[in-house]
C-alpha positions as CSV (number, residue, x, y, z in Angstrom):
1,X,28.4,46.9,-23.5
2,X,31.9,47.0,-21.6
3,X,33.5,44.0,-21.9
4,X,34.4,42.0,-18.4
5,X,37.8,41.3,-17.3
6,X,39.6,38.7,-19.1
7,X,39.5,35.2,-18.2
8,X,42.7,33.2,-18.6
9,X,41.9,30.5,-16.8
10,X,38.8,28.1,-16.7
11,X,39.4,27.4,-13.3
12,X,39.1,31.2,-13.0
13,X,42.7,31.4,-11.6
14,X,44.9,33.9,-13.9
15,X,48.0,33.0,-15.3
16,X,49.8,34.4,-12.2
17,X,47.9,31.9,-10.0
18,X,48.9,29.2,-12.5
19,X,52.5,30.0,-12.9
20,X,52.8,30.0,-8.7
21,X,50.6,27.0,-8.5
22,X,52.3,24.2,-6.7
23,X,51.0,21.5,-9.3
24,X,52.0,21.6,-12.9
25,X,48.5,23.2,-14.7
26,X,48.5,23.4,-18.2
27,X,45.4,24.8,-20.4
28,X,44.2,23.2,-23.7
29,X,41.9,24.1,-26.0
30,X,39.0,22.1,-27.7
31,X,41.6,21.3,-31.1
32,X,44.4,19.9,-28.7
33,X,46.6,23.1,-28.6
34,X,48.3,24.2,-25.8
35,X,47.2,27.7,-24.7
36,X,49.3,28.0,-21.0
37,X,51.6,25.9,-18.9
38,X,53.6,26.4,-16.1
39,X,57.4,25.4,-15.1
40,X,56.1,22.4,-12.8
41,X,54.1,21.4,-16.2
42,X,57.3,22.4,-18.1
43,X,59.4,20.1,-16.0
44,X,57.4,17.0,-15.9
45,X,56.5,17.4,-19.9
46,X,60.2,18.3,-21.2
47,X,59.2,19.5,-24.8
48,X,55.7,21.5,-24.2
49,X,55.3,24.7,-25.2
50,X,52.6,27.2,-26.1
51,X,51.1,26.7,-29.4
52,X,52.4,23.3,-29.7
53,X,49.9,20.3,-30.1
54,X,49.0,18.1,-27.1
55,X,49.8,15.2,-28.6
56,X,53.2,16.0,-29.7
57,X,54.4,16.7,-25.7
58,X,52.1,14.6,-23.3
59,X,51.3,10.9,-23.4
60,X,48.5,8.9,-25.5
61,X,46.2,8.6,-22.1
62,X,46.5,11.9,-21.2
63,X,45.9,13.1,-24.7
64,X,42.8,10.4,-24.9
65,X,41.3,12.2,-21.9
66,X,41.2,15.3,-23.3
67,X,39.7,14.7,-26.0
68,X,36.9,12.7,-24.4
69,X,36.5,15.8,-22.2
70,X,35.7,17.9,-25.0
71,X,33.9,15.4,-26.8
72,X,30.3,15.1,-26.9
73,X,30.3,12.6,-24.3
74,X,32.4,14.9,-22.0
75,X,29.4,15.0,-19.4
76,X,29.6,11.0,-18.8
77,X,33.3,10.8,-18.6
78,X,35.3,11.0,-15.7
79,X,36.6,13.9,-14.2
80,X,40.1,12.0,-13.4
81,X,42.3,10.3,-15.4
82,X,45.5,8.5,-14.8
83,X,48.6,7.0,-16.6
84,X,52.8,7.5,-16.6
85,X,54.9,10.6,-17.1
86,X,58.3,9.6,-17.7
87,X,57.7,6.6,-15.8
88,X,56.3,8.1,-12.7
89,X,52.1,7.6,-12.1
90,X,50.5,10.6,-12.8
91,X,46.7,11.8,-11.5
92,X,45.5,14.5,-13.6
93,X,42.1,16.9,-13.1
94,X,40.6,18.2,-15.9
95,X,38.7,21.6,-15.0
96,X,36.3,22.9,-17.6
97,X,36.9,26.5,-19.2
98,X,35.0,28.6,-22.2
99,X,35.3,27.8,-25.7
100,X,36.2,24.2,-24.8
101,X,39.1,24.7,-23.2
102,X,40.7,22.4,-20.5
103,X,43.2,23.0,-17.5
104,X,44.7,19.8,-16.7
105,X,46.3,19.6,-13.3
106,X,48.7,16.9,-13.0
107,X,49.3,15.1,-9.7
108,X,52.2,12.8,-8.9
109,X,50.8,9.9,-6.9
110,X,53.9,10.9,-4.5
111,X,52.5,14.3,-4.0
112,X,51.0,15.1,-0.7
113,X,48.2,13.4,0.7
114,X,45.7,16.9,0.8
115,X,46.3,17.3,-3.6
116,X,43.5,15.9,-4.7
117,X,41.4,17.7,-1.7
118,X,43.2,21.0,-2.7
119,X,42.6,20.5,-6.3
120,X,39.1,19.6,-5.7
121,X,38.8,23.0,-3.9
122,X,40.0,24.9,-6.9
123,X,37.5,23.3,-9.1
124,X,34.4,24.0,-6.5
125,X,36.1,27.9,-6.7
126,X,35.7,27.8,-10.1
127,X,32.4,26.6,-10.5
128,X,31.3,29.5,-8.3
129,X,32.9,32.1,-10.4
130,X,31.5,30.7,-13.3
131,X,28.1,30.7,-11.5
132,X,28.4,34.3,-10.4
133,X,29.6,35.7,-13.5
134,X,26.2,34.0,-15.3
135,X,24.4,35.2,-12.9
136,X,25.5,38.7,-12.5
137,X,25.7,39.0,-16.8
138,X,21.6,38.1,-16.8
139,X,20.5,41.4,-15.6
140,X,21.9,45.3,-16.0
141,X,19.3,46.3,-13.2
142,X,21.7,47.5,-10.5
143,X,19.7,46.8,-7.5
144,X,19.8,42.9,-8.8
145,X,23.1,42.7,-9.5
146,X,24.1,43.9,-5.8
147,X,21.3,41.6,-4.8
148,X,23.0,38.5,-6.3
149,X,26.5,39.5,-5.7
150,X,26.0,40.3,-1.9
151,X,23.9,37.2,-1.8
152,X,26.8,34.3,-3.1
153,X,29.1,36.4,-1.1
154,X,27.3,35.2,2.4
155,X,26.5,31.8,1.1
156,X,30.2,31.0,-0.3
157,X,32.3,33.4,1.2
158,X,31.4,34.4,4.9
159,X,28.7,33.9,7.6
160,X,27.4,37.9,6.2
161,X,28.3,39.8,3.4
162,X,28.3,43.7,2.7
163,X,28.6,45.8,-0.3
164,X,29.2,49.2,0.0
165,X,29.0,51.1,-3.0
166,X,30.3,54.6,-4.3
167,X,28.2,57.8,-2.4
168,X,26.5,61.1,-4.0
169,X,25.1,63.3,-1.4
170,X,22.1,61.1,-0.8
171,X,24.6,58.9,1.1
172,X,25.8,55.0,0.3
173,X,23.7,52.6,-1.3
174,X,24.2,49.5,0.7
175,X,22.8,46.0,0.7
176,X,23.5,43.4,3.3
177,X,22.9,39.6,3.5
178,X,23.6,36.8,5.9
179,X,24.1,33.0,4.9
180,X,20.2,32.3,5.0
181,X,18.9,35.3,5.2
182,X,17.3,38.2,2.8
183,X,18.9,40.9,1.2
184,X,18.3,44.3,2.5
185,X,19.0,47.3,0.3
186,X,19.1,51.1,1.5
187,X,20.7,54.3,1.1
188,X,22.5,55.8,4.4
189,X,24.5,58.5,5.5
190,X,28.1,57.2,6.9
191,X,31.1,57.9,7.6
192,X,34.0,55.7,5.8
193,X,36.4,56.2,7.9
194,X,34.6,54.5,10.6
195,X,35.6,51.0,9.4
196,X,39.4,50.1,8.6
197,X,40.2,49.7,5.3
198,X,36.6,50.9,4.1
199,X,37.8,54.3,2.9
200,X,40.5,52.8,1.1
201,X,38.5,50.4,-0.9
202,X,36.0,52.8,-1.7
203,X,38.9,54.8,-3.9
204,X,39.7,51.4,-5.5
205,X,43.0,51.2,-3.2
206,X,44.7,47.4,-2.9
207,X,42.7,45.7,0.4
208,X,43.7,45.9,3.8
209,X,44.7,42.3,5.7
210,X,41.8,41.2,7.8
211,X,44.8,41.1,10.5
212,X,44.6,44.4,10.4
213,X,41.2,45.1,11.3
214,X,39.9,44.8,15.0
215,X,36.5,43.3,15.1
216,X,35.0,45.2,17.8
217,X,35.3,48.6,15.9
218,X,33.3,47.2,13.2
219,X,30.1,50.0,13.2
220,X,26.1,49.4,13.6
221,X,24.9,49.8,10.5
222,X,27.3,47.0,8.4
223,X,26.0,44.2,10.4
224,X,22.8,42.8,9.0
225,X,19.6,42.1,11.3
226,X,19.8,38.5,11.2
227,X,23.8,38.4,12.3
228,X,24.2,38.2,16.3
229,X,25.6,41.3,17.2
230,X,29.6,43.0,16.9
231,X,30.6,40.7,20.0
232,X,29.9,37.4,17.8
233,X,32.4,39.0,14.7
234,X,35.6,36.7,14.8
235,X,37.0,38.1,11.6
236,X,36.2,41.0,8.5
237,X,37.6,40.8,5.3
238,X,36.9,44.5,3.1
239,X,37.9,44.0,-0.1
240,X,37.5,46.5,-3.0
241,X,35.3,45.9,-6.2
242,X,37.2,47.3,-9.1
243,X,34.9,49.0,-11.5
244,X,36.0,49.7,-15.2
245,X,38.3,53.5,-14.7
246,X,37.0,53.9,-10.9
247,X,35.8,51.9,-8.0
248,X,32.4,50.0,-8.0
249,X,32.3,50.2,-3.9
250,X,33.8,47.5,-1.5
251,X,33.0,44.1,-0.5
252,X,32.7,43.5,3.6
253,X,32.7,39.6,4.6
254,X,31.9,38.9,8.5
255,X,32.8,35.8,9.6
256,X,31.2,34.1,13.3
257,X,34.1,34.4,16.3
258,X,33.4,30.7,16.9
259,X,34.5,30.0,13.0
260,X,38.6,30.1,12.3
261,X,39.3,33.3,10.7
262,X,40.0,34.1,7.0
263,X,43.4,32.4,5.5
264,X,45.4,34.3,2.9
265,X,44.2,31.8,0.5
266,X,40.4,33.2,1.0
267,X,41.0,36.1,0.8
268,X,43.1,36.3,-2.3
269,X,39.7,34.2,-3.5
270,X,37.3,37.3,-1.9
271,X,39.3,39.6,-4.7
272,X,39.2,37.2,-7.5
273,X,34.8,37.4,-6.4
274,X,35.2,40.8,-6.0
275,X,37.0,41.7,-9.5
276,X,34.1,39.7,-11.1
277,X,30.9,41.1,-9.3
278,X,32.6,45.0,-9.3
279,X,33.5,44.4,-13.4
280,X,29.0,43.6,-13.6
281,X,28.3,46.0,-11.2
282,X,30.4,48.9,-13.6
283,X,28.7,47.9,-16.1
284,X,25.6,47.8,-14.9
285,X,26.1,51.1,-13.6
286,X,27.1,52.5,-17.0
287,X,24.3,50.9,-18.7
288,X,21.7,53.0,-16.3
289,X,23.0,56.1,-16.3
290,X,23.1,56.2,-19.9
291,X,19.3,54.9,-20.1
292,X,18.2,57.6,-17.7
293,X,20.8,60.4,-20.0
294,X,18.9,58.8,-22.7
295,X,15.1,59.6,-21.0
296,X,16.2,62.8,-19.6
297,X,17.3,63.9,-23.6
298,X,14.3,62.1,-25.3
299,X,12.1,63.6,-22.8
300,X,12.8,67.1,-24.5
301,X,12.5,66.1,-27.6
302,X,8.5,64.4,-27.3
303,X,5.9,66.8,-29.0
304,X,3.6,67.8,-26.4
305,X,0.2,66.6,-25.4
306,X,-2.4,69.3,-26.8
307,X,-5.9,70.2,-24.8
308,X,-8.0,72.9,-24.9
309,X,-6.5,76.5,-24.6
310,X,-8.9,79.6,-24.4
311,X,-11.8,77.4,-26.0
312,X,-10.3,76.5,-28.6
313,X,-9.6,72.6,-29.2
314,X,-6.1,71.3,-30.0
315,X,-5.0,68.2,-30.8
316,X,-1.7,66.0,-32.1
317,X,-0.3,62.4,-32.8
318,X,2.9,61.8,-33.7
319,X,4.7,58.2,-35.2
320,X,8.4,58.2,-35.7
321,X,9.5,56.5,-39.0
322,X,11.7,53.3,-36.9
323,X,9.4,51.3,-35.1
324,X,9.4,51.3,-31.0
325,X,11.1,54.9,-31.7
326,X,9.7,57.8,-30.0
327,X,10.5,61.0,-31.7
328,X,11.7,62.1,-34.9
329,X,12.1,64.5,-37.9
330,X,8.3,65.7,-37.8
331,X,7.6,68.0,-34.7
332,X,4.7,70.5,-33.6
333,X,4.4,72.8,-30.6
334,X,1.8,74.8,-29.1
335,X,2.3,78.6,-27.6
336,X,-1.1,79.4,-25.6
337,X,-1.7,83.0,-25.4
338,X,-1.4,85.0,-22.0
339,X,-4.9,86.0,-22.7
340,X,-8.5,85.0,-24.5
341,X,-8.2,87.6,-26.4
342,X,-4.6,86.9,-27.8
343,X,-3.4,84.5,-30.5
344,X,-2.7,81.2,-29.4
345,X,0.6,79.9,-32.0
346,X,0.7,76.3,-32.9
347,X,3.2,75.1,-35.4
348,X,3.7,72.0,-37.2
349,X,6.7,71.2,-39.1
350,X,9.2,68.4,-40.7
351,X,12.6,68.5,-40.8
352,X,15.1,66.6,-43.4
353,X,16.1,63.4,-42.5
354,X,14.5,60.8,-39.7
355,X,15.8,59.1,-36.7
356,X,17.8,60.5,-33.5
357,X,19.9,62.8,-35.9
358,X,16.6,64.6,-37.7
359,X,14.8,64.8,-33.6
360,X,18.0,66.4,-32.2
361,X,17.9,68.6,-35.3
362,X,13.9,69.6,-34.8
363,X,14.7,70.2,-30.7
364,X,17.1,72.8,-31.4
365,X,14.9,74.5,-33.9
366,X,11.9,74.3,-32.0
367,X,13.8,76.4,-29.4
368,X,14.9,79.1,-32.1
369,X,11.2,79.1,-32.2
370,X,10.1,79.5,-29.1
371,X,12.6,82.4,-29.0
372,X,10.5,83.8,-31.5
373,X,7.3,83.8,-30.1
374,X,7.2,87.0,-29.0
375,X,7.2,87.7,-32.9
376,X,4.2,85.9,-33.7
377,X,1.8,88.5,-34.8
378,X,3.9,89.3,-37.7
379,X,4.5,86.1,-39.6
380,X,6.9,87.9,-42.0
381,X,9.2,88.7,-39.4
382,X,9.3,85.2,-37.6
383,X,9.7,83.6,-40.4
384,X,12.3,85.5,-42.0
385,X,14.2,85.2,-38.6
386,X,14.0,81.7,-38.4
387,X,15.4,81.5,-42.1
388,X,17.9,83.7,-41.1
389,X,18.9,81.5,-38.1
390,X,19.7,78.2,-40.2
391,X,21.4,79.5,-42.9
392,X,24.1,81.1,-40.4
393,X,24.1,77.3,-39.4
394,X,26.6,74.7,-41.1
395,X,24.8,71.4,-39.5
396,X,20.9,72.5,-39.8
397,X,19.1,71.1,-43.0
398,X,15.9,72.7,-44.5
399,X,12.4,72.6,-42.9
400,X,8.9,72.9,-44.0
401,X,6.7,73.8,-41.5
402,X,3.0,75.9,-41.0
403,X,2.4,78.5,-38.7
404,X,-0.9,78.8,-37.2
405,X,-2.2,81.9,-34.9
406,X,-5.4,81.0,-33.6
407,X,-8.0,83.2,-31.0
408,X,-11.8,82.5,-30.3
409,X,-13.8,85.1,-31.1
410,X,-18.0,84.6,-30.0
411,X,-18.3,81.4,-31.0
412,X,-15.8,80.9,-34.4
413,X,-12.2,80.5,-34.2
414,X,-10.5,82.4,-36.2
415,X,-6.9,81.2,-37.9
416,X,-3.7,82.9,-39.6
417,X,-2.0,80.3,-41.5
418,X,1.7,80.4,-43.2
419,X,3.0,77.6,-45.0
420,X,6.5,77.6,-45.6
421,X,7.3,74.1,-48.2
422,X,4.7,72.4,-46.2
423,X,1.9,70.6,-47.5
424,X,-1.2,72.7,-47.3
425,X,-3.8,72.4,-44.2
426,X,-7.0,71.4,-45.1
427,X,-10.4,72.4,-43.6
428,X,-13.3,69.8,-42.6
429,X,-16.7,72.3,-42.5
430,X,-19.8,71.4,-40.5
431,X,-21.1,70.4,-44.6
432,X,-19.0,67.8,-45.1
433,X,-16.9,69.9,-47.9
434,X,-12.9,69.7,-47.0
435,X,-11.3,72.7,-48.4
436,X,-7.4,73.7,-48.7
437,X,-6.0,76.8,-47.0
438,X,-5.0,79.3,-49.1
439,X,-1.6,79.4,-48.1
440,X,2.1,78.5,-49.9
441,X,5.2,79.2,-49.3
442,X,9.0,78.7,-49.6
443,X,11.0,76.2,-47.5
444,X,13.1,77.4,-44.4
445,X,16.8,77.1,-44.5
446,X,18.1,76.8,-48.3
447,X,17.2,80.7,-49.9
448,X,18.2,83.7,-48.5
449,X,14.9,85.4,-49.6
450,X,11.4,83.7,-48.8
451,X,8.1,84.3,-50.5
452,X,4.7,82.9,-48.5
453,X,0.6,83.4,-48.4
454,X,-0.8,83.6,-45.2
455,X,-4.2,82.9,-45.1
456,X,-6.8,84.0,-42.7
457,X,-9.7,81.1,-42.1
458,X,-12.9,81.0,-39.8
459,X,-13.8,78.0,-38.2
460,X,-17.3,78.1,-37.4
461,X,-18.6,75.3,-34.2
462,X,-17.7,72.1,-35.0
463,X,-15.6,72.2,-37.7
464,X,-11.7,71.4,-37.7
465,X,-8.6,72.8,-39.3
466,X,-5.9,69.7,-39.5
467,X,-2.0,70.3,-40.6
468,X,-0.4,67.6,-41.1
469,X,3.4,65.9,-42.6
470,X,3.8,64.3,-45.6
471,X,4.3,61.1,-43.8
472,X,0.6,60.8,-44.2
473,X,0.3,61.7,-47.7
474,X,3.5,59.6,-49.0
475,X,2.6,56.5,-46.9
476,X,3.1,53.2,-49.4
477,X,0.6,50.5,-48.6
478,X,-2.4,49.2,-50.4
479,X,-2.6,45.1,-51.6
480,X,1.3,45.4,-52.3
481,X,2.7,48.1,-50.4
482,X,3.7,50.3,-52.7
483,X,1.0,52.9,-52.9
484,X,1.0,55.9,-51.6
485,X,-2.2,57.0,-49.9
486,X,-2.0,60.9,-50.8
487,X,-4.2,63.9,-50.5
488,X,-7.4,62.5,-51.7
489,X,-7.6,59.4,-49.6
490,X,-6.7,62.0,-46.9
491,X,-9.7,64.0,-48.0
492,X,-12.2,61.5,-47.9
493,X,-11.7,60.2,-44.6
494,X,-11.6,64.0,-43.3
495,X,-14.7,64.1,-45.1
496,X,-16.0,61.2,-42.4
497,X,-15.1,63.2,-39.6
498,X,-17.4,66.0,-40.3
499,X,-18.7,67.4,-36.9
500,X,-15.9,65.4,-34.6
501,X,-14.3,66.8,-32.0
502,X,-10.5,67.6,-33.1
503,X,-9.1,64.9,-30.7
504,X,-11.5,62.6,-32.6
505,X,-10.2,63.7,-35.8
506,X,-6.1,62.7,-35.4
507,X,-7.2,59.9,-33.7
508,X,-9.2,58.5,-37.1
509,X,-6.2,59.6,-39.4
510,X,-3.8,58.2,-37.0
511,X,-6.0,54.8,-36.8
512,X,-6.3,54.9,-40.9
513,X,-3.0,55.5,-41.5
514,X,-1.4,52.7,-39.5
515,X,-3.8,50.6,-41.0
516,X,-2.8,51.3,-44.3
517,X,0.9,51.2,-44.0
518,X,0.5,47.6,-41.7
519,X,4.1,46.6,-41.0
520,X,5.9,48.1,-43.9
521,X,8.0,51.0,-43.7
522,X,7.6,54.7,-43.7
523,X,8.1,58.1,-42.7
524,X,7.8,60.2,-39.5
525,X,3.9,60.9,-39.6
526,X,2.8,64.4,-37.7
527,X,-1.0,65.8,-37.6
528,X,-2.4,68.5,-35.2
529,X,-5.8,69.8,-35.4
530,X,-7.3,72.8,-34.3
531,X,-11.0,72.7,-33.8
532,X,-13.9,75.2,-33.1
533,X,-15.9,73.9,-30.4
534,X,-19.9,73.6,-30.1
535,X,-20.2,75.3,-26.6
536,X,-20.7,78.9,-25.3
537,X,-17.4,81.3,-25.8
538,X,-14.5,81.1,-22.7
539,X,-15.3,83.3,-19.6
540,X,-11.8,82.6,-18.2
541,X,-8.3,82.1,-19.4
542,X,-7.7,78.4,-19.6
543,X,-4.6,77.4,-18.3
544,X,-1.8,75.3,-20.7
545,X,-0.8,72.2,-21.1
546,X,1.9,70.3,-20.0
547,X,4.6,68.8,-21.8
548,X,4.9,65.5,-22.1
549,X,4.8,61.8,-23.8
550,X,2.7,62.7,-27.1
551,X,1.4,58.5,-27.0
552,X,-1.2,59.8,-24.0
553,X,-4.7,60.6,-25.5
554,X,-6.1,64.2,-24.1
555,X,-9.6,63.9,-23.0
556,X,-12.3,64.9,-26.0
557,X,-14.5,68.0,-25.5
558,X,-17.8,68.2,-24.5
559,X,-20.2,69.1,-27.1
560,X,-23.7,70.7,-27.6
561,X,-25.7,71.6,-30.7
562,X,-23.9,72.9,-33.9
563,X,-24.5,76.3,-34.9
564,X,-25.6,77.9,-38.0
565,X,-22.4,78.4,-40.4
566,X,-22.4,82.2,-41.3
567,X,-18.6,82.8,-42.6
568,X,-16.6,81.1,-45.3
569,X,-12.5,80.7,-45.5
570,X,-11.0,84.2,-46.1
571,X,-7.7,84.7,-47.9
572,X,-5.4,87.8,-46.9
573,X,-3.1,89.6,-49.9
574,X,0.1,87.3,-50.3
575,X,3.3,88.9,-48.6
576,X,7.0,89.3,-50.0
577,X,9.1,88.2,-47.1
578,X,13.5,89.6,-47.2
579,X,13.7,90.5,-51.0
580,X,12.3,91.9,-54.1
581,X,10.6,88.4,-55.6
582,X,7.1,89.2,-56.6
583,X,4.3,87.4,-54.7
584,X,1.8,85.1,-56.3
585,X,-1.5,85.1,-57.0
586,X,-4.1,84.9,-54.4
587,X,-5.8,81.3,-54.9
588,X,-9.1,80.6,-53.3
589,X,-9.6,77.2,-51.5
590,X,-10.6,74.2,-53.5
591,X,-13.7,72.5,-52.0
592,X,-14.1,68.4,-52.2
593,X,-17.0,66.5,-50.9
């Protein structure tokens, strides 16, 4: 977070104000060390200078007071202390700072009679920067910061305070607030220019003298509901908020006609206000339009929510690897087909890596893929141009991922599967048996010539195809942590959720797995099933889901009777993908109970 702007001075005054300060001032720190003195400070104490100790340049009481100031019992020791400089009587006022630091104003008792009035002044001034600053530094919400800013500017400053702050083309935000009253917050259209000075401060120009500005030409809509009318404004102060590089708006103070109007002096104290709440009002700024560049980006990068496309059943659930995290390496996407009578593409994969880095990596390939779409029928092609695509890439790492074309036909759903380096998918039949696809392949991104199975499986009603990450397979957890629950723990709990519904399914695996893995650490952890339902064939195109957060649940389909199971998995002749490498073996599927 951007720092605020320094603070010299615990009395919040700046060295200039110091130096120009008709009192010697000099501050102290919590050792005794002189951090800032002026040339009244450097007349009455001959021999001070910066650096130098306290007690080397200044007299026993004086030095005794300070240090019961920043003592533990500073709280029941006197503001005041007095002794002799040089023989002269001396009052001096001790005004606390940060880190322990003092500022010690020293008063001669021959000084004029208002000193110790003007001096107390300063220190009540202080306190309410030191009070704003806390105040404004507790929240990054802008709305509250304005709120509490405009707020202390009425009660301390003026009879009603404005802030103005920077327009877009929905207009000015502004928020007003009288003495006692609420503060109001809208966004309206207006015209700078209206209001002396206004337009000036809004670039971040020096303020305009409230001598300047006529009263009367003050418009409507800066005077605040509870605040007589334009005829009762004696005075207006508009004072700029400096932001951190550009303006933060403007500061507008109304004071009653039968009040005296502003001095110099308060108004050289509206900008030392105004510098503070326009430094938290920057920042606060900054902070929220880097949260919402944040959701905007994130937002892109969430897997989507899957539901039922051209009867067939989809489902996902997604767990990044850092917890409270919301995407990752592990990604999956679903294409529904124009048609029933198309293929529906769903895709599951995992890139290298985890965190921000391995989800900004997975966006941009998940948009090479949707550019490939249209390419879907033929997995060879796809895939190869995929391949192609991150190898002509310097900053893309390799990906493992399954390829899945799916269309109902009568009541079975029948699937294409491609693995490329990715764990295989696994059946779940309406018997209870879980079986492995008969598919392998290369990873994406590291040869230039790939070599991959499809498969082609028939999911009769009820029974559910699930690809999933290795996240699930390599979580550690058990009694100590440290074992991996792999493929046949996976198995058997697919074997539970014979019959479910798909959105059932990741939902048991999802449960299951965070169970197992408690608080310890792991991977990013992607499933996505695809499920035959137990109703009557589509009759009309179902229409797609919408993108967006993959935490909400879809709604589980309504089920009827199972049907008879008439087909088993079918495997298709392995393909040779961009090269002469020989294809392996056709392998049938391996059947657990």
């Amino acid at each position: 977070m951007a720092s605020l702007p320094e603070q010299t001075s615990s009395c919040g005054l700046g060295p200039t104000a110091q130096r120009d300060a008709p009192y010697p001032a000099l501050k102290v720190d919590a050792a005794g060390i002189v951090l800032f003195h002026n040339k009244q400070a450097a007349v009455l104490l001959g021999r001070i200078g910066v650096g130098v100790a306290l007690s080397d340049v200044a007299p026993s009481w004086l030095v005794e007071a300070h240090r019961q100031r920043v003592g533990d019992a500073a709280e029941d020791s006197p503001a005041w202390a007095d002794g002799r400089i040089g023989g002269q009587p001396v009052k001096a006022l001790a005004g606390p700072g940060a880190d322990g630091a003092m500022t010690w104003w020293l008063v001669a008792d021959g000084a004029p009679a208002g000193a110790a009035k003007e001096l107390a002044r300063e220190r009540s001034r202080s306190g309410l920067l030191q009070e704003l600053s806390s105040e404004l530094l507790a929240s990054l919400n802008v709305e509250r910061c304005t709120a509490a800013a405009v707020r202390q500017a009425a009660r301390h400053l003026a009879d009603a305070a404005v802030i103005v702050g920077t327009g877009d083309r929905r207009g000015f935000p502004v928020a007003r607030c009288t003495t006692d009253g609420p503060v109001v917050q809208e966004r309206i259209a207006l015209d700078p220019v209206q209001l002396p000075g206004l337009e000036e401060a809004l670039l971040g120009l020096p303020a305009v003298s409230s001598r300047w500005i006529d009263p009367q030409e003050v418009p409507p809509w800066v005077m605040p509901e509870e605040f007589p009318g334009a005829a009762d404004i004696g005075s207006v102060v508009v004072v700029p908020l400096p932001g951190h590089g550009s303006s933060a708006g403007c500061l507008i103070l109304l004071r009653d006609r039968r009040k005296a109007a502003f001095t110099p002096a308060e108004e050289s104290f509206a900008q030392l206000f105004a510098a503070r709440a326009g430094a938290a009002l920057s920042v606060a700024r900054s902070h929220a339009r880097q949260a919402y560049s944040t959701e905007v980006l994130t937002r892109g990068l969430l897997p989507p929510v899957l539901g039922r496309v051209h009867g067939i059943c989809f489902s996902g659930r997604y767990r990044a690897s850092a917890p409270g995290e919301r995407v990752g390496g592990d990604f999956y996407d679903l294409y529904p087909a124009g048609t029933p009578d198309a293929e529906t593409v769903a895709v599951l994969g995992d890139v290298c890596g985890k965190g921000l880095e391995a989800a900004v990596t997975a966006g941009r390939i998940r948009n090479v893929l949707q550019a490939l779409v249209p390419f879907a029928a033929d997995h060879t092609r796809l895939l190869t141009l995929l391949n192609r695509a991150m190898l002509s890439s310097d900053h893309t790492p390799f990906v493992t991922l399954v390829l899945v074309n799916a269309v109902r036909q009568g009541a079975r759903v029948r699937l294409r599967i491609s693995s490329a380096g990715h764990p295989t998918p696994l059946i779940v039949r309406a018997t209870g048996e879980v079986e492995e696809a008969g598919t392998r392949g290369t990873l994406i991104g590291v040869l230039d010539e790939l070599e991959f199975r499809t498969a082609e499986v028939f999911l009769e009603p009820g029974e559910t195809c699930l690809l999933y990450s290795d996240g699930i397979t390599e979580a550690r957890g058990g009694p100590l942590g440290d074992v991996m629950f792999n493929e046949d723990r996976l198995r058997s709990v697919l074997a539970q959720c014979t019959g479910m519904p798909a959105e059932a399914v990741t939902e048991r695996v999802q449960m299951i797995i965070a169970q197992w893995v408690g608080q310890g650490l792991h991977d990013d952890m992607a499933v996505l099933a695809i499920g035959a339902p137990r109703d009557s064939p589509p009759t009309a195109m179902a229409t797609p889901t919408e993108t967006t957060d993959p935490t909400t649940k879809s709604e589980p389909t309504e089920e009827t009777e199972p049907m008879t199971i008439t087909e088993p998995m079918k495997t298709t002749e392995p393909t040779t993908v961009a090269g002469p490498t020989t294809a392996t073996e056709p392998t049938r599927g391996r059947r657990t109970g």
